[in-house]
Each structure stands twice: as structure tokens, then as C-alpha cells.
Kinemage of the C-alpha trace (Angstrom):
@kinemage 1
@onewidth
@group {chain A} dominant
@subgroup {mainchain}
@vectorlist {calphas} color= white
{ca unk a 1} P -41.614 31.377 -19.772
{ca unk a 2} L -38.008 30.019 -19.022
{ca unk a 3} L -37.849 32.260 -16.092
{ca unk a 4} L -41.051 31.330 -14.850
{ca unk a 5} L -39.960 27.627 -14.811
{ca unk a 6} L -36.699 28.183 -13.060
{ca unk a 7} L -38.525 30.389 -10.216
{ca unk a 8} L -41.056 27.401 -9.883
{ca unk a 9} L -38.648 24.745 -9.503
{ca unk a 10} L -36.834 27.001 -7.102
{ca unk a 11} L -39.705 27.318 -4.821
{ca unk a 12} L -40.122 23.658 -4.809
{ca unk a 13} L -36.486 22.835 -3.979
{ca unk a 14} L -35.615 25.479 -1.132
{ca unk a 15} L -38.005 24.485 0.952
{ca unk a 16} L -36.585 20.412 0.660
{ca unk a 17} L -33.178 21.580 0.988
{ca unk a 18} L -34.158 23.272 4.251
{ca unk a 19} L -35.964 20.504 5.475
{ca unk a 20} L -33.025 18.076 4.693
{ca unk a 21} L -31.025 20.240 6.301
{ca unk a 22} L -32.996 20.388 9.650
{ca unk a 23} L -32.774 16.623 9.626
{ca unk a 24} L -29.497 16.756 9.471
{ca unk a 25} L -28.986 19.758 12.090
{ca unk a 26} L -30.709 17.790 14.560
{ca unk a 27} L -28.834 14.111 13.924
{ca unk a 28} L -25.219 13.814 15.634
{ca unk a 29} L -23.168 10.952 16.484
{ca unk a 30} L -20.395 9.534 15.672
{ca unk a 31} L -19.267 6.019 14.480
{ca unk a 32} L -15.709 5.765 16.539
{ca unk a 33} L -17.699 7.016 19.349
{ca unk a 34} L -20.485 4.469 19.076
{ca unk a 35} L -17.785 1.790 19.213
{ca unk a 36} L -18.690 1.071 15.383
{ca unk a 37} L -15.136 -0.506 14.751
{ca unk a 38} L -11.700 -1.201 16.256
{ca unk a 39} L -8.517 -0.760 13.840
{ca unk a 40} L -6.494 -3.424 13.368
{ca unk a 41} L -3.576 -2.341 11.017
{ca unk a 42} L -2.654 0.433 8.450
{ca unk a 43} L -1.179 -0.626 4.990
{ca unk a 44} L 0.064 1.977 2.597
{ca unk a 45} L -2.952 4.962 3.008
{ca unk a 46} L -5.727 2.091 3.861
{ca unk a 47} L -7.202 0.936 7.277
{ca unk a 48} L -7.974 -2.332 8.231
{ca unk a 49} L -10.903 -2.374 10.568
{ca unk a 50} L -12.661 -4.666 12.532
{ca unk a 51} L -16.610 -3.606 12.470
{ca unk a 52} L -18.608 -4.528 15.661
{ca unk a 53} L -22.627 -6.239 14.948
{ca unk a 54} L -24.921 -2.975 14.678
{ca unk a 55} L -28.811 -2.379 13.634
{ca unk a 56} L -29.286 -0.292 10.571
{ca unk a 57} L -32.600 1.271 8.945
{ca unk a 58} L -32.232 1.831 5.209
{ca unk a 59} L -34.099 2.488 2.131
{ca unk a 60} L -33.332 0.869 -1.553
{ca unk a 61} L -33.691 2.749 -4.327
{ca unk a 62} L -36.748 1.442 -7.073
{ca unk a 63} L -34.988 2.382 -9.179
{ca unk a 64} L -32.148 5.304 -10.481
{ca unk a 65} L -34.846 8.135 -10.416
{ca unk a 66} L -35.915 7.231 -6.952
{ca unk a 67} L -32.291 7.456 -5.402
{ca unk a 68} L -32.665 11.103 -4.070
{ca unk a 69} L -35.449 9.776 -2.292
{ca unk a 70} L -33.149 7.249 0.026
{ca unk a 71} L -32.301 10.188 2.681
{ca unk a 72} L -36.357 11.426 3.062
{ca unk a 73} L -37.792 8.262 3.444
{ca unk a 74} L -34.688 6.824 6.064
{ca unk a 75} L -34.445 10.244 7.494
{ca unk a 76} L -38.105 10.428 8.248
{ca unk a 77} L -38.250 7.003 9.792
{ca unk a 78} L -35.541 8.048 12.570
{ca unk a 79} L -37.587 12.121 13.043
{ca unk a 80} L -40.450 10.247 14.985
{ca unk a 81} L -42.292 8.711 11.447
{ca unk a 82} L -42.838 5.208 13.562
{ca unk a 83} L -44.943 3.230 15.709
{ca unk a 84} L -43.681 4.953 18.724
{ca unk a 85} L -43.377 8.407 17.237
{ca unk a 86} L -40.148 8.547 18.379
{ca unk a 87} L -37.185 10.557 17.467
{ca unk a 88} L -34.174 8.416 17.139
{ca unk a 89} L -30.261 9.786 17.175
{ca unk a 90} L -28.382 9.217 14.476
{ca unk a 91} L -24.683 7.960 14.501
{ca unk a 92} L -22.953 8.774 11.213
{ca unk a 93} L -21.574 7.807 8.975
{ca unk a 94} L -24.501 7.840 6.295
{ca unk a 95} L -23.734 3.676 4.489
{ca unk a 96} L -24.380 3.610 1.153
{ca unk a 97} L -24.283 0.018 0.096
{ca unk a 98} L -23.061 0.415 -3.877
{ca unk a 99} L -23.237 -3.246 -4.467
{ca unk a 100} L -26.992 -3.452 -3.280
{ca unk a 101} L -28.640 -0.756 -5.853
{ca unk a 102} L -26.844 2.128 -3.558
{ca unk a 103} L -29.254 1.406 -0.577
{ca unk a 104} L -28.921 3.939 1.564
{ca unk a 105} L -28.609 2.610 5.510
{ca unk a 106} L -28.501 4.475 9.061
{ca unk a 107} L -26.658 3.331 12.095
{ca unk a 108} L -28.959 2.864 15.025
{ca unk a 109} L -27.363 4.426 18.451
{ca unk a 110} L -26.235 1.569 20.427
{ca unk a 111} L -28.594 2.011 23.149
{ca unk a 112} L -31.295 0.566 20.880
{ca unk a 113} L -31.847 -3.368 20.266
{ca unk a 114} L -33.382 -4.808 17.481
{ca unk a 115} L -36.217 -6.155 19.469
{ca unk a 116} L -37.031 -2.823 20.969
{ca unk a 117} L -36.955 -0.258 17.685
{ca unk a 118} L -40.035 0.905 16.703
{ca unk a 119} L -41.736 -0.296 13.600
{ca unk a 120} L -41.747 1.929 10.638
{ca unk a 121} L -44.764 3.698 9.395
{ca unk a 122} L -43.220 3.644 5.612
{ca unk a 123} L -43.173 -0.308 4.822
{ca unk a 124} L -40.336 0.423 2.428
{ca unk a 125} L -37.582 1.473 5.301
{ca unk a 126} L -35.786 -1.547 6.176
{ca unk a 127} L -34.648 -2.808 10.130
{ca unk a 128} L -31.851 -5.408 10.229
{ca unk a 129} L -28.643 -6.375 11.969
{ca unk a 130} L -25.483 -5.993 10.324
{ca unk a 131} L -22.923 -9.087 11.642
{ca unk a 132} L -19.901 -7.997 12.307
{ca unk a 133} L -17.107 -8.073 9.357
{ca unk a 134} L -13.145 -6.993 8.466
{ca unk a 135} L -13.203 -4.335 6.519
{ca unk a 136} L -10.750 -2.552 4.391
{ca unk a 137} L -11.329 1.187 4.152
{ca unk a 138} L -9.818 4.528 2.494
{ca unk a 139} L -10.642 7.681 2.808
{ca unk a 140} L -10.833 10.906 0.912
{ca unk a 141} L -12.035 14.602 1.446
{ca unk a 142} L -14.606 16.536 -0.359
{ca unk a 143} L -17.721 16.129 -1.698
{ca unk a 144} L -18.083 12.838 -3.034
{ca unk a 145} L -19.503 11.535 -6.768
{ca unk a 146} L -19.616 8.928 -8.828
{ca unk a 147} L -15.866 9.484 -10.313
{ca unk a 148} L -14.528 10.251 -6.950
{ca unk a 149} L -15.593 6.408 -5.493
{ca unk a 150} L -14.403 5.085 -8.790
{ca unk a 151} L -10.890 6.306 -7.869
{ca unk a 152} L -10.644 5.202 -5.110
{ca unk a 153} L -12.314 1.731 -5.292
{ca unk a 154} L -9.201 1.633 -7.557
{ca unk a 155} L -6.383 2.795 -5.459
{ca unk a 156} L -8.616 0.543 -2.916
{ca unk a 157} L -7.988 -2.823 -4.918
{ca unk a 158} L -4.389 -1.948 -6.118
{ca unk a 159} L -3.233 -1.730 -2.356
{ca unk a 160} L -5.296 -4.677 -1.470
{ca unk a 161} L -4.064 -6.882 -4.309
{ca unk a 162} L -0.382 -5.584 -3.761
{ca unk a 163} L -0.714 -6.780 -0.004
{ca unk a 164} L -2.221 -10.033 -1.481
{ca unk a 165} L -5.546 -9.324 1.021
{ca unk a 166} L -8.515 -11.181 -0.696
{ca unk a 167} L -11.634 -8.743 -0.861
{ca unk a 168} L -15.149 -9.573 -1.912
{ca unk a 169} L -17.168 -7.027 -4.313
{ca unk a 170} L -19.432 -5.374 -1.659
{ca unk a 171} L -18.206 -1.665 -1.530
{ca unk a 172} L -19.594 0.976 0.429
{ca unk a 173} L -19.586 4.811 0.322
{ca unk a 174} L -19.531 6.270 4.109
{ca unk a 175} L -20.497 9.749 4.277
{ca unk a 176} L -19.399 11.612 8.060
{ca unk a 177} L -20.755 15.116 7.096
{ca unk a 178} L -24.060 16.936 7.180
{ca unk a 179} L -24.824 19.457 3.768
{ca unk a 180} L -24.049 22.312 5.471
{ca unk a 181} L -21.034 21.115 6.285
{ca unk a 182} L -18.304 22.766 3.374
{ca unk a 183} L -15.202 22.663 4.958
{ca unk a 184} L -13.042 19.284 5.798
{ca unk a 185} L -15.148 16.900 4.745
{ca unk a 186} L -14.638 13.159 5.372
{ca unk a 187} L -15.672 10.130 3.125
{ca unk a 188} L -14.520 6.637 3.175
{ca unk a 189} L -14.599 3.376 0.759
{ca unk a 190} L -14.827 0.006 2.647
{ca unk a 191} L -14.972 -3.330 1.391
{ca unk a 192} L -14.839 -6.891 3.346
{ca unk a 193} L -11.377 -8.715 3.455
{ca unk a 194} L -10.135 -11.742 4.371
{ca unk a 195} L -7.532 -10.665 6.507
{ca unk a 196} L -5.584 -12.771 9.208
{ca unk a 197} L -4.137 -11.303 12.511
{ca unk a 198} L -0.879 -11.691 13.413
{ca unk a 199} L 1.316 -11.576 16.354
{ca unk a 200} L 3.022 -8.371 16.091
{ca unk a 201} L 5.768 -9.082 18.648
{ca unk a 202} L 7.022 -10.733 15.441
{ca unk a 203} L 6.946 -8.051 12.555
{ca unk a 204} L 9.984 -5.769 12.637
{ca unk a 205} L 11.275 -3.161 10.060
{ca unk a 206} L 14.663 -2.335 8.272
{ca unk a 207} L 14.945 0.723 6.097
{ca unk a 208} L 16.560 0.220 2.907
{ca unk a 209} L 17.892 2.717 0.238
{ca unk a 210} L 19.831 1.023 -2.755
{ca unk a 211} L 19.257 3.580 -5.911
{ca unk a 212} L 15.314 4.183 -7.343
{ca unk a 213} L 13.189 3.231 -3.996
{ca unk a 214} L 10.757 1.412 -7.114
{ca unk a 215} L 13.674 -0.718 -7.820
{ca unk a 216} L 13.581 -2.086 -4.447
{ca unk a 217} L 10.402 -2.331 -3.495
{ca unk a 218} L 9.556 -4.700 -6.456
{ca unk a 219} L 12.137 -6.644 -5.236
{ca unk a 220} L 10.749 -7.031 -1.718
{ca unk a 221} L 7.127 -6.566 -3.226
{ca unk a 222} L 6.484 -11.083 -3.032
{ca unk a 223} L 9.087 -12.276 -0.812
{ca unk a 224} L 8.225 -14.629 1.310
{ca unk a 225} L 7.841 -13.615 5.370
{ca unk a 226} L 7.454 -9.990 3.767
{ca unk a 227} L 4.264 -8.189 4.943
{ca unk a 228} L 4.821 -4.660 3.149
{ca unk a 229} L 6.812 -2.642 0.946
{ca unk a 230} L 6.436 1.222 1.356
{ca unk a 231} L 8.454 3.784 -0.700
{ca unk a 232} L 9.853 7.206 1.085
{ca unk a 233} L 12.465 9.268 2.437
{ca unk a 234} L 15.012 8.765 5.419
{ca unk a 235} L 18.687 9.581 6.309
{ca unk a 236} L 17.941 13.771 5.968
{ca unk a 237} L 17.639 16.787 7.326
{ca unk a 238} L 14.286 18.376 6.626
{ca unk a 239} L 11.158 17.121 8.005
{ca unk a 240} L 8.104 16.663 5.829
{ca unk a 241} L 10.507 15.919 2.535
{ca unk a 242} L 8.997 16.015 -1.002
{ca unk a 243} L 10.209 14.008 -3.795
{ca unk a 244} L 11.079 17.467 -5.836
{ca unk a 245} L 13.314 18.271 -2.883
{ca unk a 246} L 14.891 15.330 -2.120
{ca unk a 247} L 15.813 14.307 -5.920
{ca unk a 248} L 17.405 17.844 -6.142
{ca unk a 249} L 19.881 17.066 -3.163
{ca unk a 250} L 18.403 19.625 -0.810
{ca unk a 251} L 17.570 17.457 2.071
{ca unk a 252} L 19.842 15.030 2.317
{ca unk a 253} L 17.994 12.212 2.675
{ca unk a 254} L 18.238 8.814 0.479
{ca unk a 255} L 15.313 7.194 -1.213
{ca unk a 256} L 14.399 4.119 0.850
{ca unk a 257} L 11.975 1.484 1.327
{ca unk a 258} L 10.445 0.343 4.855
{ca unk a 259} L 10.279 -3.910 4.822
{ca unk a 260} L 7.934 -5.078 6.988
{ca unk a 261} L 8.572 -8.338 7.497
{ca unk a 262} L 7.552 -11.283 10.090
{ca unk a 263} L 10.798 -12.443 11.860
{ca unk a 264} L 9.400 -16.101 12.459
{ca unk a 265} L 9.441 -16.529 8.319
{ca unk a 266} L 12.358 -14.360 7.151
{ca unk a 267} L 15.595 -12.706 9.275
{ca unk a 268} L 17.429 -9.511 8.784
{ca unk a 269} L 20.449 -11.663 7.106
{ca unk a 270} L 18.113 -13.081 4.667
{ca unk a 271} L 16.533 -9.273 4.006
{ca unk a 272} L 20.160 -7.946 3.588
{ca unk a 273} L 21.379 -10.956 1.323
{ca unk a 274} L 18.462 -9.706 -0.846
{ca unk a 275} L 19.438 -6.281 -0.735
{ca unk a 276} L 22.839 -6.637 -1.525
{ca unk a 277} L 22.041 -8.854 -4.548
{ca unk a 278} L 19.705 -6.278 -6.215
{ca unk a 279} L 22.027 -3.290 -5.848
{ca unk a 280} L 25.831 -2.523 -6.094
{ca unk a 281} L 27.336 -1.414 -2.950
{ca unk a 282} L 30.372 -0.286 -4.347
{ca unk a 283} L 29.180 2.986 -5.857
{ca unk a 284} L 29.105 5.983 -3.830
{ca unk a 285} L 25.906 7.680 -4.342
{ca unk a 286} L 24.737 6.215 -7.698
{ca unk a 287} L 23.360 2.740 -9.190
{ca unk a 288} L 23.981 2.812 -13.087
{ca unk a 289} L 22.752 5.804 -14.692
{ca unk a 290} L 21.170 6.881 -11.349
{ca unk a 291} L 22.821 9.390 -9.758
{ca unk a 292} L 23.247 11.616 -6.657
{ca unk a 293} L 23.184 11.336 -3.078
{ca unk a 294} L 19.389 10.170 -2.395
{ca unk a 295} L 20.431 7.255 -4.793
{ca unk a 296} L 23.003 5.996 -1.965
{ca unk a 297} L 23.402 2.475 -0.487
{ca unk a 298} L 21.841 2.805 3.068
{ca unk a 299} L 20.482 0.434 6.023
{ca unk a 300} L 18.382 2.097 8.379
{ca unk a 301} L 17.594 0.126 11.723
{ca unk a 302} L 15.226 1.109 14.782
{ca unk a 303} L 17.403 -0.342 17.334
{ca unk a 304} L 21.162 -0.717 17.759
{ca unk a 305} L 20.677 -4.560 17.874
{ca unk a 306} L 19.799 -4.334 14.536
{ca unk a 307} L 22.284 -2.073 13.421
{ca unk a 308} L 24.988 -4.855 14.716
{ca unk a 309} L 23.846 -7.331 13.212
{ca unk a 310} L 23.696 -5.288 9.786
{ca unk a 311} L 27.371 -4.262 10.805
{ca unk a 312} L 27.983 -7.920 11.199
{ca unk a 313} L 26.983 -9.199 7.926
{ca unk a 314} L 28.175 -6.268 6.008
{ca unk a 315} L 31.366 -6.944 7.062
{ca unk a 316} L 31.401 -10.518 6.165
{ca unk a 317} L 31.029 -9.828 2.915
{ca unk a 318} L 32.781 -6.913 1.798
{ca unk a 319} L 35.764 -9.371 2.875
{ca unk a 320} L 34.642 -12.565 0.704
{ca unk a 321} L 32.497 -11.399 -2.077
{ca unk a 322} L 33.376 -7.474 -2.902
{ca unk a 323} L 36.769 -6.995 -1.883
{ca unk a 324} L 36.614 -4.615 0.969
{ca unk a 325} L 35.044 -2.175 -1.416
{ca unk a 326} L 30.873 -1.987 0.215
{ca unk a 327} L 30.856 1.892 0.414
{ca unk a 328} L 26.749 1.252 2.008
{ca unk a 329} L 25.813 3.279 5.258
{ca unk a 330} L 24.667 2.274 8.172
{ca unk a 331} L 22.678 4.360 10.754
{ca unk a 332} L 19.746 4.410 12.919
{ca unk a 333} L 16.209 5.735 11.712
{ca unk a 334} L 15.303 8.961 13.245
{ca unk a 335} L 12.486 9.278 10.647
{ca unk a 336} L 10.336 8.085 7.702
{ca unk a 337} L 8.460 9.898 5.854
{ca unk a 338} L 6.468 8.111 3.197
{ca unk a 339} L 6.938 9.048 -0.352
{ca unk a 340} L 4.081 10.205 -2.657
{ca unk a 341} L 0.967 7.758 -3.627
{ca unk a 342} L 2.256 7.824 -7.461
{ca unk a 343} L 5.429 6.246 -5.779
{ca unk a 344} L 3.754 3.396 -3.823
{ca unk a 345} L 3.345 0.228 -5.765
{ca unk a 346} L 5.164 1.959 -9.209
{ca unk a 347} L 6.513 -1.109 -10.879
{ca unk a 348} L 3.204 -3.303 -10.452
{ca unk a 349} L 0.958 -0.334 -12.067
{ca unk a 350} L 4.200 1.086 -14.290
{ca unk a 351} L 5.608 -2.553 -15.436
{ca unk a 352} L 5.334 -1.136 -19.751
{ca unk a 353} L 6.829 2.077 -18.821
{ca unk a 354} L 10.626 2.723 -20.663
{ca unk a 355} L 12.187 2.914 -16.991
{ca unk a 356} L 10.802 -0.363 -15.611
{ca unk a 357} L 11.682 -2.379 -18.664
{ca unk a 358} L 14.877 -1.159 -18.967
{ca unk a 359} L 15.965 -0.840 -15.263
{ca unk a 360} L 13.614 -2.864 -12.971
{ca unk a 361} L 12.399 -5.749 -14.608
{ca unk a 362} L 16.304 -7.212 -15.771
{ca unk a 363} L 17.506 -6.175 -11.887
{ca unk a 364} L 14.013 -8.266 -10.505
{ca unk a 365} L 14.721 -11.305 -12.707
{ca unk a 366} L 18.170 -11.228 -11.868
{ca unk a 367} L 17.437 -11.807 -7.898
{ca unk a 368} L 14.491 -14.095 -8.382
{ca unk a 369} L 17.108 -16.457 -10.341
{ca unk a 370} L 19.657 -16.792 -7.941
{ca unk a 371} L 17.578 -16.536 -4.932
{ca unk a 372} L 14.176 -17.854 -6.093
{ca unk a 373} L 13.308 -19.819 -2.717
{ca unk a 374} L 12.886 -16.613 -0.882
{ca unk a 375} L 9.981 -15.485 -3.609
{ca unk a 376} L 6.169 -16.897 -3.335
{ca unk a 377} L 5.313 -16.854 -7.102
């Protein structure tokens, strides 16, 4: 009897696979193509996009039962199920709008107006214009579920909320690939922002490497005319470093932190006087009970004007404040390579963990202290 079942329910669900499948076969498009967004900025492993008006056609689930039904009845709307009994191109990606009972919405081509889509013979598939928004968005690979977009809604809000980028609640699952499609698949999260552009003829970067790269970057993490704080590798060898490597001396590179900072609100002196505050200078190739070479004291410049002026104020005071004894190097960047995600943002999402109280937290208080008009909060 068991059997029987199974083989019924299998003859009812090939033959919907294959349709879906056909659908999808004979929908292409693509989103970047379409002129669907422009990018604006990357921050840490998130994209900050700015999404053009488009039309949609969607379908809202009655309920959770009725969900797998989203794709037929959208799907069939675009495959010539309309008042013109037209077929319609698809651009992808596939919306799914989480915050509105996981609505499922298609991107009309661009050659089509609202005015001049054909009316839908199923009353329940939706036509509207989506206004134009800024959009925060991450991506991931596979096939995507429930616990997947939980993840990274997540990582989504830490990165947001460590760039102090406002974001509302209305995230949505983008889906690039067809069913058939197995190999290098291509989701994304995106949520609206509140996001500000600035000039960027006035954002410059220093590299800096002063012992534990978490140390620094919560020490850089709410200064004031600082836009980011990224964790990672610089001052080697290899290309493509890992953190195994690198902490075992086999690259030659130092742990380091790119500051991103907006020269109108902050200067290099002002990022160095930080620097050499929250570190000692003195030690070659160790802070406290870190040690090796990747722990060294390092300033890492893109041009040689920089590297003067780090020169410049180095040199001022290793004479007046640390006795000619500032062992820190100074080079220019050849290359960054950003550190692993479980690096990025450690002390905000580690702050209880044995290392941070002990080591971070004393070395954070002890610059916001003495320099506390340089910090926002």
C-alpha cells in the first residue's frame, strides 16, 4: 500500500517539476543587465546598492500551505496567462519579499511600462511599481532555506550596525538561478538603508598593524571621521594569506587593520596619535603576551606622501615621548588581503570572551580616557 502511495505521488510531482522547469528554461535575463541597480560602496563582504524604479508581478501566499504555489501562479502570468496572451521575459532575480508573507515578485523587462502590461487572467497576481530605494545586500552560494537567510540576515545587521548604517525590517531573498541549475549558485539578502553619499576624493586609507588586528580595530571601530575598520594581512610574501599561515610565521606578513577614514573630519596625525596610544612601539615583534612577527608595529601607506608624513610624526615622538626607542615599520602597501569573516567585527560580537576582557577592553578604555574627543559615544 506504502509503495502504491509513493508511486502516486511520484506521478503527480514529475510532471510539475518538469513543467516548472520549462518555465524556467525559457525565462532569461539578468538584473545588472536590465540596469536593476548601480553600486555605490562595499563594506566588509556587503554591497551597498542603489536600485533603479522597476514594475514587478507577484503573488502572496494565503497562507503557509499555499507558498509553493507563488512560482505557478506568477510564472503563469508572464507564459502568455493574460489579456494579451503574451509571453513576457523574465529578468532574474526571483524577489521574495520575507517581510510581506514571503510574496513572491518578478521583474518586468524594462521595455515594458506599467501602463502597457497586460492584465492578468488570475486576479490574485499582483502589477505594481517598485520606487526606487538604497539597499544593503549580501550574498551567499547554494541552495537557499530558511536557516541559510537567517544567517545571513545576521551577519547582514552585525555589519550594518558596526558601520552605524540605519536599516528598516523589510528583507528580501533574491534568487539568480533556475532548478536545474546545481552548480555556482547565487543568492542575495537585501534590506533598505539609510545611507548617505560621500565625496570620495576625501576618504583615504592607512594600514595599521600594532599586535592582535581585534585589538585595533575596536579601537578605530567609533572614532570619529572613521568610516571602516577591516581586519587582514599585509607586509608578506605570499599572496592569498590565511590566518593559520600567517600566525605560524610562514608568510611574513603582520596582522593589520585598513582605516578608512574621511580626511575633512580626521588626519593621518590624529589616526597615528591613536595608534601609538593603544600599542607599544618599543617591542620588536610582540605586544604583551602576544608574540611573533605578524604581531609587529607597522604603518602601511598607499602613497609616499603618506609615508612622509608617517616618517614625520614618528620621528617627533620617538624623540619627546619614547626615548628614541619606536622600533614600528614603515613601508608602502603592495597588498591587503582581508582576514577571515570570524575576524571582522571580533570584539563587538566576542566582548565576554577571556581574551577581550583581559586584553581589549582595559587597552580600549585606556585610549578613550585620554583621547575621548576623537570617540562618538
Amino acid at each position: 500500500m506504502k509503495y502504491k502511495k509513493i508511486k502516486m505521488s511520484l506521478k503527480i510531482l514529475i510532471p510539475i517539476l518538469i513543467i516548472v522547469l520549462f518555465f524556467y528554461s525559457q525565462l532569461s535575463g539578468s538584473a545588472l543587465k536590465e540596469g536593476y541597480y548601480t553600486k555605490i560602496n562595499t563594506i566588509d563582504n556587503i554591497e551597498i546598492r542603489r536600485y533603479n524604479q522597476v514594475v514587478c508581478a507577484s503573488y502572496i501566499p494565503k497562507n503557509k500551505a499555499d507558498r509553493d504555489n507563488s512560482f505557478r501562479n506568477v510564472a503563469g502570468y508572464i507564459f502568455g496567462k493574460n489579456s494579451d496572451k503574451q509571453k513576457i521575459a523574465m529578468t532574474t532575480p526571483v524577489i521574495i519579499r520575507l517581510h510581506n508573507n514571503n510574496e513572491m515578485a518578478f521583474i518586468m523587462p524594462k521595455s515594458y511600462e506599467f501602463d502597457n502590461l497586460p492584465i492578468p487572467d488570475n486576479r490574485n497576481v499582483n502589477l505594481y511599481k517598485q520606487t526606487g530605494q538604497t539597499k544593503a545586500a549580501i550574498t551567499y552560494s547554494g541552495f537557499t532555506n530558511e536557516k541559510k537567510e537567517k544567517e545571513k540576515i545576521k551577519e547582514l545587521k552585525s555589519i550594518l550596525s558596526k558601520n552605524k548604517i540605519e536599516y528598516d525590517n523589510d528583507f528580501e531573498v533574491l534568487v539568480y538561478n533556475s532548478p536545474f541549475e546545481f552548480i555556482n549558485r547565487k543568492n542575495e539578502i537585501i534590506v533598505s538603508i539609510k545611507y548617505k553619499e560621500e565625496n570620495n576624493m576625501n576618504l583615504k586609507s592607512v594600514y595599521l598593524g600594532g599586535g592582535c588586528f581585534w585589538c585595533i580595530e575596536a579601537v578605530y571601530e567609533n572614532v570619529i571621521g572613521v568610516k571602516k575598520v577591516t581586519s587582514g594581512y599585509a607586509g608578506g610574501t605570499s599572496k592569498n594569506p590565511t590566518y593559520k599561515e600567517v600566525s605560524n610565521g610562514l608568510t611574513n606578513h603582520a596582522e593589520v587593520c585598513e582605516i578608512v577614514y574621511n580626511s575633512e573630519i580626521i588626519t593621518l596625525e590624529d589616526i597615528l596619535k591613536i595608534f601609538f596610544l593603544a600599542h607599544d612601539p618599543t617591542t620588536l615583534n610582540r605586544q604583551g603576551n602576544d608574540i611573533g612577527k605578524h604581531y609587529r608595529s607597522i604603518i602601511l601607506t598607499k602613497d609616499n606622501i603618506d609615508k612622509k608624513k608617517s616618517n614625520i610624526y614618528m620621528q617627533e615622538i620617538n624623540n619627546d615621548l619614547y626615548d628614541n626607542k619606536i622600533v614600528t615599520e614603515i613601508k608602502l602597501l603592495e597588498n591587503f588581503y582581508i582576514a577571515e569573516n570570524y575576524h571582522q567585527n571580533y570584539y563587538f560580537n566576542n566582548k565576554t570572551a577571556p581574551y577581550c576582557n583581559a586584553v581589549i577592553s582595559p587597552k580600549l578604555q585606556k585610549v578613550r580616557n585620554q583621547l575621548s574627543n576623537y570617540y562618538s559615544n
